[in-house]
C-alpha positions in Angstrom: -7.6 -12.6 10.6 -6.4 -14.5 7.6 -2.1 -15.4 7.9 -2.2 -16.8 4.4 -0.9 -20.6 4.3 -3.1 -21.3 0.4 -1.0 -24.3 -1.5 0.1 -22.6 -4.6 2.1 -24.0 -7.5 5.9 -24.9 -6.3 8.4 -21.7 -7.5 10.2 -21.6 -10.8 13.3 -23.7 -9.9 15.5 -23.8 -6.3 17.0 -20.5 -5.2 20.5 -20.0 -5.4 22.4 -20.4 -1.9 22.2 -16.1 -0.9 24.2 -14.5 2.0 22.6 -13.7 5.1 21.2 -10.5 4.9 23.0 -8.9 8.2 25.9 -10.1 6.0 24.5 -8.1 3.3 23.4 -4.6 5.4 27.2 -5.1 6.6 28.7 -4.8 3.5 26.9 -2.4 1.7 26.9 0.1 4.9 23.3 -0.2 4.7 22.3 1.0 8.6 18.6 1.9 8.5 18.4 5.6 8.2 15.5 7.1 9.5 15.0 9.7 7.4 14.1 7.6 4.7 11.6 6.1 7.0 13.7 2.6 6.9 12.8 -0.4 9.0 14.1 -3.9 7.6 12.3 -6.9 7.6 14.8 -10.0 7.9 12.9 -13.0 9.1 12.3 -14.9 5.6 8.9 -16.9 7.4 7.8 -13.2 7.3 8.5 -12.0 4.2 7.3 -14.9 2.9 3.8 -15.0 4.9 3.4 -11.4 3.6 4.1 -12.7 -0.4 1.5 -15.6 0.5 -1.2 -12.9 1.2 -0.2 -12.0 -2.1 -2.1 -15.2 -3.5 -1.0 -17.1 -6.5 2.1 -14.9 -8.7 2.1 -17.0 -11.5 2.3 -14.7 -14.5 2.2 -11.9 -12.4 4.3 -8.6 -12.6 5.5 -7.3 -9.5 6.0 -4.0 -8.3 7.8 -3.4 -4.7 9.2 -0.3 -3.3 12.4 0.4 -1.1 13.4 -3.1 -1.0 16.3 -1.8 1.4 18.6 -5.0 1.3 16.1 -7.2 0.1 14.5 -9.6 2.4 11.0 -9.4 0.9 12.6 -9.1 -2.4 13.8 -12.7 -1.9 10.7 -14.0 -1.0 9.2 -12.2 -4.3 11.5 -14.2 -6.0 11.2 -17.4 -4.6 7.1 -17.4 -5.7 6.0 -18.1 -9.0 6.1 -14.3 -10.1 7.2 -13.3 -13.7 9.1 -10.9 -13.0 9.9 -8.7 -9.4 10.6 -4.7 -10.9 12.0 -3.2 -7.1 12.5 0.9 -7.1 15.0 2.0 -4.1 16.3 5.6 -3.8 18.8 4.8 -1.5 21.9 4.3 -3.5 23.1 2.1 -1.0 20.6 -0.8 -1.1 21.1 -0.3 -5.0 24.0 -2.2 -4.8 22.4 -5.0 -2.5 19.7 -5.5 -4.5 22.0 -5.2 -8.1 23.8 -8.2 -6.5 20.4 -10.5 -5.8 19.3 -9.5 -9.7 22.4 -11.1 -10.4 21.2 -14.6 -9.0 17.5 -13.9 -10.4 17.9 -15.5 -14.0 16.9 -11.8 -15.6 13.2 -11.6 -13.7 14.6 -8.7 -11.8 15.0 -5.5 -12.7 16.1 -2.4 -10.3 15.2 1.1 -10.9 16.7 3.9 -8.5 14.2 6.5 -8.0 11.9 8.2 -5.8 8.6 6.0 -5.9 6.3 9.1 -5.4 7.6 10.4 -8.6 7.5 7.6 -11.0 4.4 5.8 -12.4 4.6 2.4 -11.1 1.8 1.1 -13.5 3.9 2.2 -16.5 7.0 0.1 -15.7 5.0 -3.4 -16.3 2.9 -5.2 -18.0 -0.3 -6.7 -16.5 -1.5 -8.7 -14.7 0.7 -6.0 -11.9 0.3 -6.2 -8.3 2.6 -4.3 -5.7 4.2 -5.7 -2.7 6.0 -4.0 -0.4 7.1 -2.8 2.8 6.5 1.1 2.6 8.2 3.2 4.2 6.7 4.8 6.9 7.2 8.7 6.4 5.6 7.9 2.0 3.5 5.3 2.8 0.0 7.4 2.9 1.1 9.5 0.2 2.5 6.7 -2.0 -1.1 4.9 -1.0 -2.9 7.3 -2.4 -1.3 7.9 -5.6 -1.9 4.2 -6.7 -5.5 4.1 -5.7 -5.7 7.1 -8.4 -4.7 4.5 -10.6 -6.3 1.7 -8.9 -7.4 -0.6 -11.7 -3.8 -0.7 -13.2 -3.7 -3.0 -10.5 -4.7 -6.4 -9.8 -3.7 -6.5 -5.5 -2.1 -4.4 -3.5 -0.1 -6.3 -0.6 0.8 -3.5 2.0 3.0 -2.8 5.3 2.2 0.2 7.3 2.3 1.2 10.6 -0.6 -0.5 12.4 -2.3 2.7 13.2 -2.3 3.7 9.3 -3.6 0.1 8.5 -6.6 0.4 11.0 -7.2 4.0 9.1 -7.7 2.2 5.7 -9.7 -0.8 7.2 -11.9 1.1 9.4 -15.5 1.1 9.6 -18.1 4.5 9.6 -18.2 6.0 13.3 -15.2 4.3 14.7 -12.2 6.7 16.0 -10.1 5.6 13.0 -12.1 6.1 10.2 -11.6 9.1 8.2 -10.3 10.0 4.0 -7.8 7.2 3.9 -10.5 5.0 5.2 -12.7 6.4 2.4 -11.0 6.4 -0.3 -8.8 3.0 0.1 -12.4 1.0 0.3 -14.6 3.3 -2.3 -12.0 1.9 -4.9 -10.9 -1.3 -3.1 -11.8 -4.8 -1.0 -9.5 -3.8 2.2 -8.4 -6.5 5.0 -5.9 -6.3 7.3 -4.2 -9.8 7.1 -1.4 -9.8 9.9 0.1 -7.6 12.2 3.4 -7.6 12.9 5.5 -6.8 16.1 8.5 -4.0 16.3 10.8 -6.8 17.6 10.4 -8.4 13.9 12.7 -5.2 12.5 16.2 -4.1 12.3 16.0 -1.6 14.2 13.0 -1.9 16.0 10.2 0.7 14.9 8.5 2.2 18.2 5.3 1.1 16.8 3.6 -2.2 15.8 3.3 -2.5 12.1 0.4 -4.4 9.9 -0.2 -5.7 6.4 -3.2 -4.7 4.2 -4.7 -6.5 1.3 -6.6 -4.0 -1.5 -8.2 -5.6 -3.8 -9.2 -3.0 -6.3 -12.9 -3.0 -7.2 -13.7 -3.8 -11.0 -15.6 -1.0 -11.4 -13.3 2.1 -10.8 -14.2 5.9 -11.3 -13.2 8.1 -14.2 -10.7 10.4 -12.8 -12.7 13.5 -12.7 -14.9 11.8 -10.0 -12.3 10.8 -7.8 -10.6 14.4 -8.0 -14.4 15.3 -6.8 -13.7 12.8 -4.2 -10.7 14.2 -3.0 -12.2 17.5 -2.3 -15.0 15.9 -0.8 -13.4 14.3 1.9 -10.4 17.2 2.4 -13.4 19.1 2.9 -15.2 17.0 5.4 -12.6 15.4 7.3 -10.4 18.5 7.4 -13.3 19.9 10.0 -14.4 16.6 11.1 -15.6 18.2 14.4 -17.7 20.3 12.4 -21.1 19.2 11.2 -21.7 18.6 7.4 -23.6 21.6 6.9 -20.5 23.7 7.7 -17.8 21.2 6.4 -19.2 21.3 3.2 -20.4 25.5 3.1 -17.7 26.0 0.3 -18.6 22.8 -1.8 -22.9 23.0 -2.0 -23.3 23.0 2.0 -27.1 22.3 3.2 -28.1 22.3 -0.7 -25.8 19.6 -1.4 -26.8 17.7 1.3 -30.4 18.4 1.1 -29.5 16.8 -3.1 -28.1 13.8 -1.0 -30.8 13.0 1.3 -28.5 13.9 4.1 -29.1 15.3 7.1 -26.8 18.2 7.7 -26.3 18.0 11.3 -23.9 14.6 10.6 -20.5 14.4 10.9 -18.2 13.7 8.5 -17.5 10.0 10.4 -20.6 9.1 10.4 -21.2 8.4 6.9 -21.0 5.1 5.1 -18.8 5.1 1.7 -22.4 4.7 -0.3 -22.9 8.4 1.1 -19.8 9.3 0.3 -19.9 8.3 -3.3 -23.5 10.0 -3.5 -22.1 13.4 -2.4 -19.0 13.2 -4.7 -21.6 12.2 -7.8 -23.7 15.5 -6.8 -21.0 18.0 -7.2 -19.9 20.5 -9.8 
């Protein structure tokens, strides 16, 4: 498992001296709310191990999502990156993160919305990569919206909860694997690069929580074919028990399959992405 550690060109000047961020959560009556699925990440040998899986920011745009009171936004910051463009729709880490843009010499900009309904790939120029630590009850959804848009992108640098990590990383026939696990590595290079320990956040989720890198592939499909992909694996997974032949009776069923040199009495988990990508191809 790779922690990161590459030499990389020193950051664009020293950081201004910034408050301690319990300091910060303090004074902007920032408590984690868990409806908004909020777990903050203070340790800055985190944050910054995460933006180090990032790779090299020179030039790049980036893209993070509920900074909350900006731990990893710091860490954005202190890397080579153009410019750091965070979206936060809780009004209270709005002000937190207005005060750090104040320090940030103009390479950060703050947008309060709801990241599932704005189009991240818009609101930059490329090369755009996101960073973030999601929050825990958007992260699949959010996740899935970008890969729909996956070559807007140049990386993807992701914290989920572990078990939604091992879901996109996961291999054909293992407990884990199922749509997210399709879809995240039809369209991307996946890794998991470090996992990270519920004692690490303020408060302390109940679960363990990872970081994935997603490389996006450079050839990505038009959108008509991933929409066929969508149903595809709603189709299969949503009866995973069942075998294909029934899974797939309202898309083609043993026709389909028969087109796909696949034997109908498989299971949804047992097939490889290739497979996948062949089924999706065959439909109407």
């Amino acid at each position: 498992m790779s922690t990161g550690g590459a030499a990389f060109p020193p950051p664009q000047g020293s950081p201004p001296k910034l408050p301690p961020l319990r300091d910060v959560i303090a004074r902007h009556g920032l408590n984690a709310r868990h409806a908004l699925g909020q777990h903050f990440l203070l340790d800055g040998n985190l944050t910054d191990r995460i933006v180090r899986e990032a790779g090299d920011l020179t030039g790049r745009h980036v893209i993070e999502i509920g900074p909350g009171p900006g731990g990893l936004t710091r860490s954005i910051l202190a890397s080579n990156a153009a410019s750091v463009t965070a979206i936060e729709l809780d009004r209270r880490a709005i002000g937190a993160i207005q005060e750090l843009a104040e320090t940030a010499d103009g390479r950060l900009r703050v947008i309060e919305a709801d990241a599932l309904r704005i189009d991240c790939a818009s609101l930059t120029p490329a090369p755009r990569q996101i960073i973030a630590n999601l929050p825990y009850n958007v992260a699949s959804p959010l996740l899935v919206g970008w890969l729909r848009r996956a070559a807007a992108f140049e990386r993807l640098t992701l914290m989920f909860q572990q078990e939604v990590a091992e879901r996109i990383c996961a291999t054909p026939a293992s407990a884990a694997y199922g749509r997210l696990s399709v879809l995240s590595q039809w369209l991307c290079d996946t890794r998991m690069v470090t996992r990270i320990p519920p004692a690490a956040f303020t408060p302390p989720p109940k679960v363990w929580s990872a970081v994935v890198a997603m490389v996006p592939h450079p050839a990505q499909p038009e959108p008509d074919l991933f929409a066929r992909m969508e149903r595809l694996t709603a189709a299969t997974f949503g009866q995973r028990r069942k075998m294909l032949r029934g899974s797939l009776r309202s898309l083609g069923g043993e026709a389909l399959l028969h087109q796909a040199d696949i034997a109908p009495e498989r299971r949804a988990e047992t097939l490889t992405i290739a497979e996948f990508d062949r089924l999706a191809r065959l439909l109407p």
